[in-house]
N, C-alpha and C positions, 0 to 999 in steps of 0.2 A: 575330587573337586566338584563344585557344586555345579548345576547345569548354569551357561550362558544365558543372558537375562536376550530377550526377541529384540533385534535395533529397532524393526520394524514396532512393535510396539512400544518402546521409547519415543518413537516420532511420532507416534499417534499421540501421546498423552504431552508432549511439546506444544506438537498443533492443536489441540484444542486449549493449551491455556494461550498461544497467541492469537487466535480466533475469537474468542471467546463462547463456544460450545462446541459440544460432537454433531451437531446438523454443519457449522459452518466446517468444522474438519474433516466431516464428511468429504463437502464438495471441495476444497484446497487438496487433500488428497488424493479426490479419485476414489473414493470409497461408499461403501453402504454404511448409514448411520450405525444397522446391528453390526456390520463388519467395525466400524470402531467401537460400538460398546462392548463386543467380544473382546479387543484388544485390551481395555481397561480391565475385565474382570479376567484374563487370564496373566496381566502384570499383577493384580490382586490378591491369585491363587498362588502364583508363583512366591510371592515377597510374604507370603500370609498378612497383608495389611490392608487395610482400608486407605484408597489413595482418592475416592470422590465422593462426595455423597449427596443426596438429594437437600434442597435449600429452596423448598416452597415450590412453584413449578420448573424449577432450575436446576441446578448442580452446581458447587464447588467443591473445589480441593480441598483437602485436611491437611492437617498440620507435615504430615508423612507422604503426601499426592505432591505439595510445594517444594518439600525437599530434594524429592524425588524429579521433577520436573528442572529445577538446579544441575544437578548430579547428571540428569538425559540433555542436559544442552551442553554440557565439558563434553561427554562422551563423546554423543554425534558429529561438533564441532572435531575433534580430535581425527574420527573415523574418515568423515567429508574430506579434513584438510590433505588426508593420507593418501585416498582414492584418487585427489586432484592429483596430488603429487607422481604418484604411479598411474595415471591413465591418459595415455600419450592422447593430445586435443588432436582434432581431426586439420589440418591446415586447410582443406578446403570447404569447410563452413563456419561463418562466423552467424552467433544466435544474438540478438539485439530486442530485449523489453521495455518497455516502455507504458508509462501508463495514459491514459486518456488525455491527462491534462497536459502532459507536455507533449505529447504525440502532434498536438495543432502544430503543423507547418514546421517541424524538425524531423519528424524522419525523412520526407523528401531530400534537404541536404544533406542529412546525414547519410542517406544510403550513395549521394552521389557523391561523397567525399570519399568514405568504404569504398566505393568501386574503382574509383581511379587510383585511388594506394593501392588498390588489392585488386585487378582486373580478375584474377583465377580463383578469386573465392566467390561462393555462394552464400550472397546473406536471405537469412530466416528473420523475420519481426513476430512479435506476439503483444499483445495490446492487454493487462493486465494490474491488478491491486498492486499499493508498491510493495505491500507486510510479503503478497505471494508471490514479486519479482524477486524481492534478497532473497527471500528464502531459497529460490530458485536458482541461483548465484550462489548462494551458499551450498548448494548440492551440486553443481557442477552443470544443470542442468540448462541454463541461461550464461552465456559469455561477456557479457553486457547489459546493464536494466537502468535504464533512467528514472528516478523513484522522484518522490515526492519526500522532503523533511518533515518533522514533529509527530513521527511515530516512535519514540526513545530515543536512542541515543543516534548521536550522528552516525551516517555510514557513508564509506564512499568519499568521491571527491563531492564540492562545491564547484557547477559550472554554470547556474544560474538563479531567476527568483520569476516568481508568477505572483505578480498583485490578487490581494484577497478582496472578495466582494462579497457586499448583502444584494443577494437579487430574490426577486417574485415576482409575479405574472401580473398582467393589468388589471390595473383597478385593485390590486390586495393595498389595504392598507394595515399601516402599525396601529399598534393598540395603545392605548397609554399604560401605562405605569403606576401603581403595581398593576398587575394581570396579567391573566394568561399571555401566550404566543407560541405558534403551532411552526415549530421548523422540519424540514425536510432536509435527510443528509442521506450520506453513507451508511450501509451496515457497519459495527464494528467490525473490527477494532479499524480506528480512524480518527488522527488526530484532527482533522478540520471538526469533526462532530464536536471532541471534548472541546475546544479552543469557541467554538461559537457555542455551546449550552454555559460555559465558564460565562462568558463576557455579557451574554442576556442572563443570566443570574445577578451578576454584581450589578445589572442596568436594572434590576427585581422585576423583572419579568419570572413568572412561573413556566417553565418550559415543558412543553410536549411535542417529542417526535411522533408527527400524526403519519410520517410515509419516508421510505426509507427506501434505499436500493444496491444492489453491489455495483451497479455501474453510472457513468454521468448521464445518459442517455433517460437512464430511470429519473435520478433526479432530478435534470431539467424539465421532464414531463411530468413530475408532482409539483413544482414550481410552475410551471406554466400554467397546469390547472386549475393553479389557486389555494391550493394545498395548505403551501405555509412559507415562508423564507428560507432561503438558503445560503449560507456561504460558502463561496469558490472560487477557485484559481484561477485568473484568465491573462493571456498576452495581453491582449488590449481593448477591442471592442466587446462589449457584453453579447451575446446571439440572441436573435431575434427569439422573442417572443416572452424576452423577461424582459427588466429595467433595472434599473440601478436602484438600490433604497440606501440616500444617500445621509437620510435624518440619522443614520445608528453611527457608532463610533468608527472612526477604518480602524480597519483591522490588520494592516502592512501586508508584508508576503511573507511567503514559504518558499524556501530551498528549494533549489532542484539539484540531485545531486546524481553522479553516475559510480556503479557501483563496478565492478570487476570481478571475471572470477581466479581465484586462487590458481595461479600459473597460467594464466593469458599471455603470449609475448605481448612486452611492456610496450612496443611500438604500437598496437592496435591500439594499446589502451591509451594511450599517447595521443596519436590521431583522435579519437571518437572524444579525448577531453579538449581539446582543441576547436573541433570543429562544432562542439555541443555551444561552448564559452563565446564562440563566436556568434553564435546565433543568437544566442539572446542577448551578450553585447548588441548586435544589430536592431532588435526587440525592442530595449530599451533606450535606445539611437533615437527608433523611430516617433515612440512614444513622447520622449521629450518634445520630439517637434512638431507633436499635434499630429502625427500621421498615421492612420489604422492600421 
């Protein structure tokens, strides 16, 4: 029989097409960049095939890298679904993700909802991308992760929505049209990114990400200092030190949705979809009535 293909390098070469590179799969993994180009050139050696190749200062997959990359998400999914299923959950800790943007003012009651169902557990939060909260739920790894929608396909429940905004820093103004316009987003992969370069394309703006960051914190401070525009998800008031740029088209919201992991009892998951829907039912209560 022929030797067993490494899971472990099947998931490296997964996460770096949901990433989009070995530097971003690097750090989603936990890994050194050469520690994943090793993995690629030893599923390589193994399969005798060419599965990435250099594409100017870049890499992409070949025709055999994308197949391959298909084939390692049946798998792993198959593997992941097996290990939930035999690895008894610990009943006294529950893990709860969450990304930045919905973290505003929902974990507090979320954790005081969790605690009064659940006084004898211990909850864990971790503040993180939504691409590497599923994923994280899909390994077993995370018990719960509140993600953000329009990164593929749906996941999860629907338990709420965050209004989309163009904000910049004072005094940036728009450009007219045609020309340029310098936006500040997320690293990929990141559908607010693709959703706002889509929308200033069709307005024929020529778009350049001049500053970019993996977290909000980054892109509010290249927004702030002038950088370039941004769109993003907010409850309700914008944070100080940007403004609203209300001349471009709205842009509606984005999903918030909560994901589960494969064999949670269905009561948490019950609870935490409850009390999430409540909150931003409340959210959007508030909003209607003019209240921050």
């Amino acid at each position: 029989m022929a030797d067993p293909l490494d899971l472990m390098h099947l998931r490296t070469l997964v996460s770096i097409a949901d990433t989009g590179g070995f530097r971003r799969a690097a750090d989603a993994l936990h890994l050194s960049q050469p520690t994943i180009s090793q993995h690629v050139r030893l599923l390589e050696r193994r399969l005798k095939l060419s599965l990435v190749e250099k594409d100017g200062r870049s890499s992409r997959f070949t025709a055999d890298g994308e197949r391959l990359v298909v084939e390692a998400r049946l798998l792993l999914a198959a593997h992941d679904g097996m290990l939930a299923r035999f690895t008894p959950s610990d009943p006294q800790r529950i893990t709860v993700g969450s990304t930045e943007h919905a973290a505003d003012g929902l974990l507090p009651e979320l954790l005081g909802v969790l605690r009064a169902a659940y006084p004898d557990v211990y909850l864990h939060f971790r503040i993180e991308r939504s691409t590497a909260l599923t994923e994280s739920v899909t390994k077993g790894a995370l018990d719960l992760a509140v993600v953000l929608g329009g990164n593929g396909d749906p996941v999860g429940a629907q338990v709420g929505e965050l209004e989309l905004r163009w904000v910049a820093g004072p005094g940036w103004q728009l450009p007219r049209v045609p020309g340029p316009i310098s936006l500040v987003a997320f690293e990929e992969p990141c559908g607010l990114r693709r959703r706002a370069v889509h929308k200033l394309t069709e307005l024929g703006y020529e778009v350049s990400v001049t500053a970019e960051s993996g977290n909000l914190d980054g892109v509010l401070a290249a927004a702030k200092a002038g950088l370039g525009i941004a769109l993003l998800p907010f409850h309700a008031m914008v944070p100080d030190g940007v403004s609203e740029v209300r001349a471009l088209p709205a842009m509606g919201s984005v999903d918030v949705r909560l994901v589960a992991r494969r064999g949670l009892d269905a009561a948490i998951e019950s609870t935490a979809i409850e009390a999430i829907t409540d909150h931003y039912r409340a959210v959007a209560g508030r909003r209607l009535r003019g209240v921050a």
